[in-house]
LOBADO-609094 format. One record per residue (C-alpha): x negated, y negated, z; residue in one letter; residue number from 1. Coordinates in steps of 0.2 Angstrom, whole numbers. Layout:
! LOBADO-609094
REC, east, north, up, code, pos
REC, X, Y, Z, A, NUM
...
***
This chain:
! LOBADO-609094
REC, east, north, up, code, pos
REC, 202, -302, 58, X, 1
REC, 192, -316, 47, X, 2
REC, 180, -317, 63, X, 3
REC, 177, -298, 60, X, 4
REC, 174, -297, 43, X, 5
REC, 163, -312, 41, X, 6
REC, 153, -304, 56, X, 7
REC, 150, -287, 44, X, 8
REC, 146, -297, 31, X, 9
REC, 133, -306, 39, X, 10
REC, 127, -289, 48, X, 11
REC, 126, -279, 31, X, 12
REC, 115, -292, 23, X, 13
REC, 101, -291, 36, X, 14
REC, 95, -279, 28, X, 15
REC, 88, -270, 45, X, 16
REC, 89, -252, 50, X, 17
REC, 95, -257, 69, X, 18
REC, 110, -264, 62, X, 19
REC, 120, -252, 67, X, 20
REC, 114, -253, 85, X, 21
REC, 117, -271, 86, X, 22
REC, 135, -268, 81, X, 23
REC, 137, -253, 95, X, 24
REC, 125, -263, 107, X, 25
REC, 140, -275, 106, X, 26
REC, 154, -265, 106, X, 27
REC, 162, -271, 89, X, 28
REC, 158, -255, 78, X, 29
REC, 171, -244, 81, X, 30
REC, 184, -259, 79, X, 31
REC, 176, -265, 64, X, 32
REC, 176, -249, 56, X, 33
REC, 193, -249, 59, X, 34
REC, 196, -263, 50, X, 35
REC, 189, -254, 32, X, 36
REC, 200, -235, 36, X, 37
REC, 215, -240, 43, X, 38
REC, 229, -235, 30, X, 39
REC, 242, -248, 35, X, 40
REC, 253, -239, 25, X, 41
REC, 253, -223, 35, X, 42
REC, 265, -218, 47, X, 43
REC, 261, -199, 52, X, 44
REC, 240, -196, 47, X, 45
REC, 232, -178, 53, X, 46
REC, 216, -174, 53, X, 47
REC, 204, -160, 54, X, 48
REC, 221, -151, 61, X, 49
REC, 216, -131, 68, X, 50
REC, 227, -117, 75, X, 51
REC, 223, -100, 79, X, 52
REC, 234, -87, 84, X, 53
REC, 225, -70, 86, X, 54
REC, 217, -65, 72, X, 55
REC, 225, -76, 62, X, 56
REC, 215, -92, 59, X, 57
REC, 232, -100, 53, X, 58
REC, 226, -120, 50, X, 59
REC, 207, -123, 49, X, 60
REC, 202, -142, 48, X, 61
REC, 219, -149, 40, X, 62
REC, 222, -166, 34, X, 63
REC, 235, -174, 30, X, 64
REC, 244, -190, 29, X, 65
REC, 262, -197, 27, X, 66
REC, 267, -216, 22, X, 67
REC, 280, -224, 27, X, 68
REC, 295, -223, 16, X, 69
REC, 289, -208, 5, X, 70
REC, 294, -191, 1, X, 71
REC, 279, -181, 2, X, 72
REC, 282, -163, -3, X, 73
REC, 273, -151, 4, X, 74
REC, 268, -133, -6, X, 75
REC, 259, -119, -5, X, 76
REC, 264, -98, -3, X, 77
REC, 269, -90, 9, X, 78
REC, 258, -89, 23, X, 79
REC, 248, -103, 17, X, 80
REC, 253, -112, 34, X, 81
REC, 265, -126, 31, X, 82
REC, 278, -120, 46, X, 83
REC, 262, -120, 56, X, 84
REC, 257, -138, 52, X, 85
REC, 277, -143, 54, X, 86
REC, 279, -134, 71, X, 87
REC, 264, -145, 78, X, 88
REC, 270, -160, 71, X, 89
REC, 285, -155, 81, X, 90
REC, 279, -150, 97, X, 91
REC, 283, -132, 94, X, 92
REC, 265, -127, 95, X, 93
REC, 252, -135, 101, X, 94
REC, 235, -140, 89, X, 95
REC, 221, -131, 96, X, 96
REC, 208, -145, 87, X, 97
REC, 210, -160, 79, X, 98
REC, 218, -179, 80, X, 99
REC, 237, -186, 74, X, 100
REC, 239, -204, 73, X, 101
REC, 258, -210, 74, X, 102
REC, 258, -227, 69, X, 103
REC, 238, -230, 69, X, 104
REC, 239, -225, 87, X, 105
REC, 231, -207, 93, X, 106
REC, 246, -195, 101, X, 107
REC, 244, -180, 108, X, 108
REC, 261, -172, 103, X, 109
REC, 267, -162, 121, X, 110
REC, 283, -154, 114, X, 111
REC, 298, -154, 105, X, 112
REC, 307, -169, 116, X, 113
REC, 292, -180, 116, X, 114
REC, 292, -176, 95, X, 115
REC, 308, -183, 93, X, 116
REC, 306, -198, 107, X, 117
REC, 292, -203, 92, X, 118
REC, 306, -203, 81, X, 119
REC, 302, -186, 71, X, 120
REC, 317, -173, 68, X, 121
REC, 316, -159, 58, X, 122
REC, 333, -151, 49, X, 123
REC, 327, -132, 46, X, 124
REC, 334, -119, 35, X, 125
REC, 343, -112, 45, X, 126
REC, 355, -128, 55, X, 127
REC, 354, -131, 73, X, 128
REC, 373, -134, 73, X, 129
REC, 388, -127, 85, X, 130
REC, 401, -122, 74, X, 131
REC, 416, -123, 85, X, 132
REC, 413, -142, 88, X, 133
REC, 416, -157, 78, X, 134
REC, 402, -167, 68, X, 135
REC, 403, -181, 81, X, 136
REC, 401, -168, 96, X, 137
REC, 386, -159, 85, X, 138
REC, 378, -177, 83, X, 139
REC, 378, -183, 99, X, 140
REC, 378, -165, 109, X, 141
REC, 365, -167, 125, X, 142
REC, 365, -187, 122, X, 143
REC, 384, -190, 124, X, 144
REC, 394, -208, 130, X, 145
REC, 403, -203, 146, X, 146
REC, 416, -213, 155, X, 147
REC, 413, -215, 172, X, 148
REC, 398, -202, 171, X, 149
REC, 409, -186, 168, X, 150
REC, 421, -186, 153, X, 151
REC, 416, -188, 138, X, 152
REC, 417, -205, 127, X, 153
REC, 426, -196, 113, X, 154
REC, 433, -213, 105, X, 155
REC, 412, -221, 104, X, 156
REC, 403, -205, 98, X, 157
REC, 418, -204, 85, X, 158
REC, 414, -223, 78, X, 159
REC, 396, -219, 80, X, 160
REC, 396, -206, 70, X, 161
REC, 407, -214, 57, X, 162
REC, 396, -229, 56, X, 163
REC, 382, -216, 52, X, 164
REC, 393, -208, 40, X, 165
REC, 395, -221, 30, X, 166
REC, 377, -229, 30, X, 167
REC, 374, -213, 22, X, 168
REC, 389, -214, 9, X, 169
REC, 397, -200, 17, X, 170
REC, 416, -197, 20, X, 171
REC, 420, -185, 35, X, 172
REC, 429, -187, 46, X, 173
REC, 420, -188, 62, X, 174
REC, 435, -176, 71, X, 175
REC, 431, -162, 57, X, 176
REC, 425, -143, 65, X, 177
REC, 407, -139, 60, X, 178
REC, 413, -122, 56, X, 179
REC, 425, -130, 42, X, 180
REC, 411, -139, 32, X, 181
REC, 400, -130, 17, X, 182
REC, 384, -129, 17, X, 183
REC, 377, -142, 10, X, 184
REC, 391, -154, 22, X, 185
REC, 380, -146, 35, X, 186
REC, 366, -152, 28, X, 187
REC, 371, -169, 29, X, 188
REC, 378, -167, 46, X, 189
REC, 359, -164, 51, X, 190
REC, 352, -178, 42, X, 191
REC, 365, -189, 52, X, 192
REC, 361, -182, 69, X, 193
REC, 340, -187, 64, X, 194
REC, 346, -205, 59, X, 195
REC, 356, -206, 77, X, 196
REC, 341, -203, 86, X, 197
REC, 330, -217, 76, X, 198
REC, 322, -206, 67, X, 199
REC, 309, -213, 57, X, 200
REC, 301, -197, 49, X, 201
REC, 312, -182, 45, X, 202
REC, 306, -165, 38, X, 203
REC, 316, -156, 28, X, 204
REC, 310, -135, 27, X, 205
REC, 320, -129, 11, X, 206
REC, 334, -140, 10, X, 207
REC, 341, -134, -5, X, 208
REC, 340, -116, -3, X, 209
REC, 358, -113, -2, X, 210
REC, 365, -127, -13, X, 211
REC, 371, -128, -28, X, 212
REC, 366, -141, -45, X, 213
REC, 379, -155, -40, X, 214
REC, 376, -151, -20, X, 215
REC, 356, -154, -23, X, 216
REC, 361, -170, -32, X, 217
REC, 372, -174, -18, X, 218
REC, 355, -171, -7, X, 219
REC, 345, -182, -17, X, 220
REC, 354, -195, -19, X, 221
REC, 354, -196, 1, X, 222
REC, 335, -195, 2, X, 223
REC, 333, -209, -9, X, 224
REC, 343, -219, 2, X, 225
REC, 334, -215, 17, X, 226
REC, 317, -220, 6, X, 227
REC, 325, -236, 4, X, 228
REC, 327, -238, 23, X, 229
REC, 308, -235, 28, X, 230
REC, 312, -218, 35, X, 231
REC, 299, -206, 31, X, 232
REC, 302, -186, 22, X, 233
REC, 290, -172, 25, X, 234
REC, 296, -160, 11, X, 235
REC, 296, -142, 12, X, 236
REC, 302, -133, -5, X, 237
REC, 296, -117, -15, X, 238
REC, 308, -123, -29, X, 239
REC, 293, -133, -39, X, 240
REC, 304, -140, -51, X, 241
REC, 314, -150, -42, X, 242
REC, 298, -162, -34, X, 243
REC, 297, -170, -46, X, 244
REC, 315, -178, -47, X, 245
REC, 312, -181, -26, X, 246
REC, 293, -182, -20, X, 247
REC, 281, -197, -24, X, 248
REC, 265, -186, -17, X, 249
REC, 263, -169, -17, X, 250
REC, 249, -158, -4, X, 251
REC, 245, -140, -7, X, 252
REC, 240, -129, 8, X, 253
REC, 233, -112, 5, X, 254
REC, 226, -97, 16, X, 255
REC, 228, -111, 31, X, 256
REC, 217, -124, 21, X, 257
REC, 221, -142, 16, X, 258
REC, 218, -139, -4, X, 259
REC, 223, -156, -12, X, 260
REC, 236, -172, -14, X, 261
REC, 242, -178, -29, X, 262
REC, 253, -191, -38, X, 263
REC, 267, -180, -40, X, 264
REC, 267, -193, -57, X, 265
REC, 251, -188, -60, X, 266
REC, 252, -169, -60, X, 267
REC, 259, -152, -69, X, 268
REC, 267, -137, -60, X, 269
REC, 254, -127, -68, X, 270
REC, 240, -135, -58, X, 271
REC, 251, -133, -41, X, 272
REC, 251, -114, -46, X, 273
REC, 235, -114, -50, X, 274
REC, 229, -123, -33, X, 275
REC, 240, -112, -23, X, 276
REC, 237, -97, -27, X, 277
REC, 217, -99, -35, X, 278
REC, 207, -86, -23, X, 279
REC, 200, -69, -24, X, 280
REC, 208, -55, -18, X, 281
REC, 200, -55, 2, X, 282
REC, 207, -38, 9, X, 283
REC, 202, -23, 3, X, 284
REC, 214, -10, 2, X, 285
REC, 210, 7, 3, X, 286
REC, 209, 17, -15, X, 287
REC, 227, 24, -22, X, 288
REC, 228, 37, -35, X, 289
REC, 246, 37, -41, X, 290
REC, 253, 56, -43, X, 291
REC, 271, 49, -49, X, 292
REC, 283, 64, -49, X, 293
REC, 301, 60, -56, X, 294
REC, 315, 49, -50, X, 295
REC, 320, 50, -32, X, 296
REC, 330, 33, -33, X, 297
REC, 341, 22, -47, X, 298
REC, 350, 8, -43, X, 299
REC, 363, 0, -54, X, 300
REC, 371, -17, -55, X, 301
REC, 370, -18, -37, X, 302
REC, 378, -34, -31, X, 303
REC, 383, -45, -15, X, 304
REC, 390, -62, -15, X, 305
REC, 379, -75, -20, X, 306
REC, 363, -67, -14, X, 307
REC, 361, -52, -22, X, 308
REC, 366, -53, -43, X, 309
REC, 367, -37, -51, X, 310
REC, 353, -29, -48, X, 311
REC, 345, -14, -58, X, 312
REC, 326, -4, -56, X, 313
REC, 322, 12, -52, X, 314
REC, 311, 22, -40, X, 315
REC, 299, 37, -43, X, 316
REC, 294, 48, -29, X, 317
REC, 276, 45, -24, X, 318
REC, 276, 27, -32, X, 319
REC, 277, 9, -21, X, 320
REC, 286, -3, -30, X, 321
REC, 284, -20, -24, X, 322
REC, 297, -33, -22, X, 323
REC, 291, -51, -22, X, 324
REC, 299, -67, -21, X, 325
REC, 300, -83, -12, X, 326
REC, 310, -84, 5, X, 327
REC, 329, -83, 0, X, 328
REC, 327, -76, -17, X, 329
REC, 336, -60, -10, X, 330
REC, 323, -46, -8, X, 331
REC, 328, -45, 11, X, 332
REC, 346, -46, 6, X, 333
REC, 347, -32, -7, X, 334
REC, 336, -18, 3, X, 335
REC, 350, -23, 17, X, 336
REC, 361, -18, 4, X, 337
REC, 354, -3, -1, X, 338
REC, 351, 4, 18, X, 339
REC, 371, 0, 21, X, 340
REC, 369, -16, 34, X, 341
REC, 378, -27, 23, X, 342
REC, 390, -20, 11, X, 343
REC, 388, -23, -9, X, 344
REC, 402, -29, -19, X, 345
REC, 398, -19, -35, X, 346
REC, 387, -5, -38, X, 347
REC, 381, 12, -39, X, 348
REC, 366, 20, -28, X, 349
REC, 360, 38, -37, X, 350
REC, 347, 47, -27, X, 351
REC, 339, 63, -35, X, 352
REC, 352, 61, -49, X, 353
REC, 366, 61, -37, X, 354
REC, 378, 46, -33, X, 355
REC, 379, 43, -16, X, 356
REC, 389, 31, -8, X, 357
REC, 381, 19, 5, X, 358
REC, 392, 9, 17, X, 359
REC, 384, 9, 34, X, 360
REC, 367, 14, 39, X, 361
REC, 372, 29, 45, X, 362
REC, 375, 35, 27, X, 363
REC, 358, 28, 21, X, 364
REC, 349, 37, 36, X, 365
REC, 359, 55, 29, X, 366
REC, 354, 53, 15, X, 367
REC, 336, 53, 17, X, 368
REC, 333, 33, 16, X, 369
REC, 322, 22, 30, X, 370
REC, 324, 4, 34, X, 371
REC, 306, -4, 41, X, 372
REC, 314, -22, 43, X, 373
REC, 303, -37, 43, X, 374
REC, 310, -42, 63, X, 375
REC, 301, -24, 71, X, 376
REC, 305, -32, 89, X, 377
REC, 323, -37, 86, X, 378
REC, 328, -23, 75, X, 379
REC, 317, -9, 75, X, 380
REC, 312, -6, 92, X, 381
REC, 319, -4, 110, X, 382
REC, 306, -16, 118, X, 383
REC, 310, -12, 138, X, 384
REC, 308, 9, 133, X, 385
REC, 293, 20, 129, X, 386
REC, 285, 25, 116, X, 387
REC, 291, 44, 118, X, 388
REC, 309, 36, 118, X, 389
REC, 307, 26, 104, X, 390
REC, 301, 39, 90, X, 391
REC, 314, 49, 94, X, 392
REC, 328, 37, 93, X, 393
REC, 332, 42, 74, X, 394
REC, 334, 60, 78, X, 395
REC, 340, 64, 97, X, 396
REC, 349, 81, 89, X, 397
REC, 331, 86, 86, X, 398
REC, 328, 87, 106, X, 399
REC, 344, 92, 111, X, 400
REC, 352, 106, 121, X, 401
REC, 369, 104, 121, X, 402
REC, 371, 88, 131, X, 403
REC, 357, 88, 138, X, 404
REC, 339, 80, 132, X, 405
REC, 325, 93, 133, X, 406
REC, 310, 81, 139, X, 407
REC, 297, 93, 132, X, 408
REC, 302, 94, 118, X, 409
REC, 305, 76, 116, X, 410
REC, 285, 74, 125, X, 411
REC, 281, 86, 111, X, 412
REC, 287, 78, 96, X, 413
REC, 281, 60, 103, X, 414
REC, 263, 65, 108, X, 415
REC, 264, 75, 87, X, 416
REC, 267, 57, 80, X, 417
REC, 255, 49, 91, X, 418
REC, 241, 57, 86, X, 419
REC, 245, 58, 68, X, 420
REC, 249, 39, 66, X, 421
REC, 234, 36, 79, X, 422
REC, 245, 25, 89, X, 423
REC, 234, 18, 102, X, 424
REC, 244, 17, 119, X, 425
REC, 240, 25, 136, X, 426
REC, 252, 38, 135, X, 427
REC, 269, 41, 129, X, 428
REC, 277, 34, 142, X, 429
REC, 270, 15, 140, X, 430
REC, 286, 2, 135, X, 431
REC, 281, -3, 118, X, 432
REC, 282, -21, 123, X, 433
REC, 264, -18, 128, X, 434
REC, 258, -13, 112, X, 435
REC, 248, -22, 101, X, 436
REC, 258, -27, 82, X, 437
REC, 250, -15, 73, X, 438
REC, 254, 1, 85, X, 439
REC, 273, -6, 88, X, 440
REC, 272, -4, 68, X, 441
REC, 266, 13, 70, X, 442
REC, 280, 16, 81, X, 443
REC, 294, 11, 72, X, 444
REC, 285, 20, 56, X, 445
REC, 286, 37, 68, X, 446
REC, 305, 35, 73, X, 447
REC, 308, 38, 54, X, 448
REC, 293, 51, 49, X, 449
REC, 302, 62, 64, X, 450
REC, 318, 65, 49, X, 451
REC, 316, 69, 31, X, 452
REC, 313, 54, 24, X, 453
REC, 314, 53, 5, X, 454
REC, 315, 32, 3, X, 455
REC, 304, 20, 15, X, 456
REC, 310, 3, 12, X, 457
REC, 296, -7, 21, X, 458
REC, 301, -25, 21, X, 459
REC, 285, -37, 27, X, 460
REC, 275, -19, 32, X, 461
REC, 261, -30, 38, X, 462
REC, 268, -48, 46, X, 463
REC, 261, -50, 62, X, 464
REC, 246, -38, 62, X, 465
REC, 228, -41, 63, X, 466
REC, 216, -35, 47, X, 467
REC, 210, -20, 54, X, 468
REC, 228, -13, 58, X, 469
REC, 234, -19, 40, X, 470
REC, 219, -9, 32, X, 471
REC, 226, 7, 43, X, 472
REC, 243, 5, 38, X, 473
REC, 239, 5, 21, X, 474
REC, 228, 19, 21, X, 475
REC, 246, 27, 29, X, 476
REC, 258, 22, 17, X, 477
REC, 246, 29, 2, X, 478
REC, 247, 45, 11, X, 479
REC, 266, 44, 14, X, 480
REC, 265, 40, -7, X, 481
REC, 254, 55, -8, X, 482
REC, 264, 68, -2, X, 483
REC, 280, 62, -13, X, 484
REC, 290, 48, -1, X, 485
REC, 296, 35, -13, X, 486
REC, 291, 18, -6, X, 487
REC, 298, 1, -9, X, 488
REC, 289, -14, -1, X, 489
REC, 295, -31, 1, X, 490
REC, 278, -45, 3, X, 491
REC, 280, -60, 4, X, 492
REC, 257, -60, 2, X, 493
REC, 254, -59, -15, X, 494
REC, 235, -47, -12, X, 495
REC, 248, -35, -2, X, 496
REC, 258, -32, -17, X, 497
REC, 245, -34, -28, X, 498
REC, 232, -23, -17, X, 499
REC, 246, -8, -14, X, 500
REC, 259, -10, -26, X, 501
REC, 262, 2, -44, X, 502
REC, 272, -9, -51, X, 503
REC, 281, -25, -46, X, 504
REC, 296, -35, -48, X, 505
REC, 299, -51, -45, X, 506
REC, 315, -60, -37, X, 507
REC, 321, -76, -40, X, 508
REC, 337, -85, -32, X, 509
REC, 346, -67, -28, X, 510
REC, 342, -60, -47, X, 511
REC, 325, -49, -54, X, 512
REC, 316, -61, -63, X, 513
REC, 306, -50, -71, X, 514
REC, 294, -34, -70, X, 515
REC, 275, -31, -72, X, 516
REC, 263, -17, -74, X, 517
REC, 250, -17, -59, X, 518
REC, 237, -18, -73, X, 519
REC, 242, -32, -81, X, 520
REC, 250, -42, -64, X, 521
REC, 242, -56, -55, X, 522
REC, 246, -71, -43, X, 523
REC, 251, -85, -57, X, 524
REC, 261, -74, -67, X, 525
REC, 271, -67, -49, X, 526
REC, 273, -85, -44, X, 527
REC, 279, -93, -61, X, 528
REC, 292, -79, -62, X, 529
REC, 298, -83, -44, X, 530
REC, 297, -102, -45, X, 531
REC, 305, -102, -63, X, 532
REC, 325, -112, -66, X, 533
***
């Protein structure tokens, strides 16, 4: 290293333009340099990262770097491509451009297994865990001690696992059922299984999204620890408060753009705001005149466990209200309430000045209400059917003869909805696994246009579709507003509700934090009510 430097020293004072030559005629510039940008301290670095799924440009030239024995917190809305960056790192999807450095050395991550051979485990939201087994079996499942290469060491994985336990300051019993831990028990069962496979970076993706006050204590506490081990935490959180009692550096991704890092000493929550949320409006949404003709829904005091906290708003025919909110502030959970897929534990539901009760979906669908959920392939098509069968699934009385289907009729009403919703699909006959996003949209749009539908609850109406489809679905659901539906749409993309909505409210850990005129509404003020304690 002294050799290296005292040959730079003496290369950069001859003042000569081939100096640079020299150093690549013999071979020593790219170690040299090197020398002056290595961060020794760095343990994960990423640079000029890009992904693109069609249509979507999700990461374009990324950076970003993580040192060793840090919390770095990373922030930014929904959308702004954090999960993206996190699958890569863990070989979920693979980097379309770009260079990480593990250790100073260049890898070329090739899936989730070689991601955590490196020694990188992520513990999602949602836990990776099998309920029926016991912490030592969850820790060690698909790496067990065997005796005699068939049965299971249960006695070593047991004192493994204890060992691990304890290292952490935690007291389970290793014997103890997944399935008879809380939450945030859980939690620490997944931070256990990381440290049993040498992790030496862990990324945590909202960790304290179910817990409560003395649980998140609990957390923190255990992530100081593993700072003082050396092991590495990428953290994902939309709770901005609470960084600054964990991070040491904070990075704010927006729109798929690296934006900035800071000190997380150095910094306010109103800059973090600022930076994640400071751009134009892009999309252009089509021109909405609101014609709002009386209450067509009230909702009072609604409530369901933990999730949804007496909740109160009402709806006025040809309005869109918008619900936003981070992920797991409840918006989802309270329009499953309302549609009857999860039953509320207090309440009342008044449509057209009427109480009506609500327990199943079936009661939701009679009485005029439609569900467009956020998961269209899971829940809100038939994937291996056709269009024709599809649209009319909401509503096979329609196209019945006693017990037998009339297929022209059914043709009819398929090929009515094609045309009006311009579905683009060779005929009506095509599985609708073969259609693009935006027409599988479409398609689950018609199956509820084919009743007389009062309410649409769209919940994420655009997720997963290209501009041009967004800008054609908008121009319908001002249409649908138009001719006097009620609409209510959950966005988790703040020009969406911004660019559609008549008035918004906000959500904020299972509770309505508070509501704002269009005219007076914009991106801070949405995203300091849904971030405030």
């Amino acid at each position: 290293m002294y050799g290296y430097l005292c040959f730079v020293v003496s290369i950069l004072s001859f003042k000569s333009e081939n100096s640079l030559f020299y150093l690549e005629r013999l071979g020593e510039f790219e170690a040299i340099k090197g020398v002056f940008t290595m961060n020794t301290n760095s343990i994960l670095e990423l640079s000029a990262i890009t992904k693109k799924f069609p249509g979507v440009m999700a990461l374009d030239q990324v950076d970003f770097k993580l040192k060793k024995g840090e919390v770095h917190a990373l922030v930014g809305e929904n959308g702004a491509g954090k999960s993206t960056l996190i699958k890569i790192i863990s070989g979920v999807h693979k980097k379309d451009g770009g260079l990480i450095k593990f250790k100073g050395k260049e890898v070329e991550i090739k899936g989730p297994k070689h991601s955590r051979d490196l020694g990188i485990s992520v513990i999602y939201q949602e836990f990776n865990l099998v309920p029926y087994l016991s912490i030592a079996e969850n820790i060690f499942l698909g790496r067990e001690n065997t005796k005699a290469g068939t049965i299971i060491n249960q006695d070593s994985i047991n004192q493994q696992t204890k060992k691990i336990l304890t290292d952490l300051g935690i007291k389970l019993d290793p014997t103890t059922r997944i399935a008879d831990l809380g939450v945030a028990m859980q939690q620490m069962v997944e931070i256990a299984k990381a440290l049993s496979m040498d992790s030496e970076i862990i990324i945590m993706d909202e960790p304290t999204a179910a817990l409560g006050e003395s649980e998140i204590e609990e957390l923190f506490k255990t992530i100081n620890n593993l700072k003082a081990k050396g092991i590495s935490i990428i953290y994902i959180s939309h709770r901005l408060k609470e960084l600054w009692q964990v991070a040491d550096r904070v990075t704010v991704f927006r729109d798929g753009q690296y934006i900035n890092t800071h000190l997380i000493e150095e910094t306010e929550k109103e800059l973090l705001i600022k930076e994640m949320v400071g751009r134009e409006l892009k999309e252009q949404f089509p021109t909405k005149s609101s014609n709002l003709q009386g209450e067509i829904l009230k909702v009072e005091h609604i409530s369901r466990g933990n999730q949804v906290k007496d909740i109160s708003f009402s709806l006025q025919k040809g309005e869109i209200l918008g619900f936003a909110g981070l992920v797991g502030s409840g918006r989802t959970e309270l329009m499953r309430t309302i549609f009857g897929a999860d039953k509320k534990s207090a309440g009342k539901i008044i449509i057209a000045g009427q109480e009506v009760k609500i327990n199943t979906p079936r009661d939701a669908i009679e009485n005029g209400i439609a569900f467009i959920t956020e998961d269209r392939k899971k829940q809100g098509l038939v994937l291996v059917r056709s269009v024709k069968e599809n649209i009319s699934l909401t509503d096979i009385n329609q196209i019945m003869n006693g017990l037998v289907i009339e297929a022209d009729q059914e043709a009819d009403l398929a090929d009515e909805f094609i045309e009006k919703l311009n579905i683009k699909t060779p005929d009506r006959e095509q599985e609708v696994r073969f259609l693009s996003g935006g027409n599988q949209q479409k398609v689950v749009l018609a199956k509820w246009l084919i009743r007389e539908t009062k309410i649409l609850i769209f919940d994420e109406p655009t997720r997963g579709i290209d501009v041009g489809a967004k800008k054609e679905f908008y121009s319908l659901m001002n249409e649908l507003a138009a001719s006097g539906v009620g609409i209510i749409m959950v966005s988790s993309e703040l020009p969406e509700i911004l660019g559609m909505s008549d008035r918004i409210i906000v959500m904020n850990q299972g509770k309505i934090a508070g509501e704002l005129d269009i005219d007076a509404a914009d991106q801070e003020k949405i995203l300091s009510l849904a971030t405030k304690e």
